[in-house]
N, C-alpha and C positions, 0 to 999 in steps of 0.2 A: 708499558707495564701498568695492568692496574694500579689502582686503590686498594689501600689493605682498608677491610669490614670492621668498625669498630664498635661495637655492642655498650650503652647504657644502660640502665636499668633503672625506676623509680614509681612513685605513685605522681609525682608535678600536680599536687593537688590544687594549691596555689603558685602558681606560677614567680618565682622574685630570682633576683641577680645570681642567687647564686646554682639555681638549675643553668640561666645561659651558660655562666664559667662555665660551667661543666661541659655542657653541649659544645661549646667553642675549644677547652680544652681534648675534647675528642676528635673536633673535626680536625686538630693541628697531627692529629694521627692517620687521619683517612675518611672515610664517608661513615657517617654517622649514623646508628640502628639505633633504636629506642621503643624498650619493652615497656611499656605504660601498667602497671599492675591495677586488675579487677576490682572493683570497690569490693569484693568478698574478700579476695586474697590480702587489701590492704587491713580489712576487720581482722583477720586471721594474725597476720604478721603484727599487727600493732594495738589490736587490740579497741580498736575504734575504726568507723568509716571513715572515709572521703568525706570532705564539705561536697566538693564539686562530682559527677558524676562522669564515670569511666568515659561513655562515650563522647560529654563536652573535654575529658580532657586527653582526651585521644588526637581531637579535633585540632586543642590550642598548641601541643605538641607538633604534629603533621606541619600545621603552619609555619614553624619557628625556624629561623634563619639557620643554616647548617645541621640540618634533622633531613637527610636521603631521604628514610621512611621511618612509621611508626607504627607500631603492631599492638593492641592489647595482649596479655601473656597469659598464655593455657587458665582457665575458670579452674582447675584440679589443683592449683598449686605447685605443680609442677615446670618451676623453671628453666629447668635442662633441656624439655620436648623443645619448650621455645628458644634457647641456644642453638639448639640442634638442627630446626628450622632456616635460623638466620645463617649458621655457620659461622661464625666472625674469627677474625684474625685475632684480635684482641677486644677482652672483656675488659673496658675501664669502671672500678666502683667508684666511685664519690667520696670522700675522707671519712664521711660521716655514716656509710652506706654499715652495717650492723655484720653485711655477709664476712664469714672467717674466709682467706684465699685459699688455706689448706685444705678445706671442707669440700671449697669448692674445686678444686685441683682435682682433687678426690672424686669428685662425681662427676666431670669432664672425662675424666681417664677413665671411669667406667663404661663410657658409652664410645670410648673409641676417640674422643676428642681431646687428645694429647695436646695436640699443635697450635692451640688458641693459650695465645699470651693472658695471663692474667695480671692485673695493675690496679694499683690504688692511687689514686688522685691524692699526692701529699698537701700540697696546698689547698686552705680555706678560702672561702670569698668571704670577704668579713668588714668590704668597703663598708656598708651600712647595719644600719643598729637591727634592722628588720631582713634579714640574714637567713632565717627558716620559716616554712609553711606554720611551723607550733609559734613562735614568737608572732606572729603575726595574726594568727588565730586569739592568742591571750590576748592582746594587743586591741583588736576588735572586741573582747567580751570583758575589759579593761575600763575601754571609754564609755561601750555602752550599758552599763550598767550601773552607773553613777547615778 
């Protein structure tokens, strides 16, 4: 029997522990997908770029222990073509990940894609103090600016 397909989703602008949980808590599911989001889509969704740019973090992603493969996700915004693409058995979001499950339930089952489990990662990684891409960002603009 195969591997079930396990879909993440993120911008891993900077890379810190608690993108691996994640990645590691996915691969305990199956083989691991990772949609890397567009430095456009990430301005869009968040309202600010990327420090690092798509294609190096495409790159560091690709690399990373328990990541199958890594995809940039459609330039349009549109998340779903890229689901659609991967197919996966199960979508894990992140604790912290913004997306509603119902939302997203809701536009799976529009396009025919009932049968992909959705999940949310209850557990935080919260070993160290520097824990998010923004803390760590503040963090650097903290010291250096003294």
């Amino acid at each position: 029997m195969s591997k079930k397909k396990v879909m993440i989703a993120g911008t891993f602008d900077i890379i810190h522990p608690g993108h691996i949980f994640l990645i590691n808590e996915a691969a305990k599911l199956g083989d691991v997908y990772v949609i890397v989001s567009t430095d456009k889509n990430r301005e869009i969704y968040a309202g600010e770029p990327p420090i690092v740019p798509q294609e190096q973090r495409l790159e560091v992603v690709k690399n990373l222990k328990n990541v199958k493969e890594a995809i940039l996700g459609h330039s349009d915004n549109n998340t779903l073509k890229t689901v659609e693409q991967i197919d996966p058995d199960i979508i894990l979001l992140g604790p912290n990940q913004k997306y509603d499950i119902a939302t997203l339930k809701k536009g799976l089952s529009a396009r025919g894609l009932d049968h992909i489990d959705v999940r949310r990662l209850q557990s935080y990684y919260d070993k160290f103090e520097l824990n998010s891409s923004s803390l760590i960002k503040k963090k650097i603009i903290d010291t250096y600016t003294k």
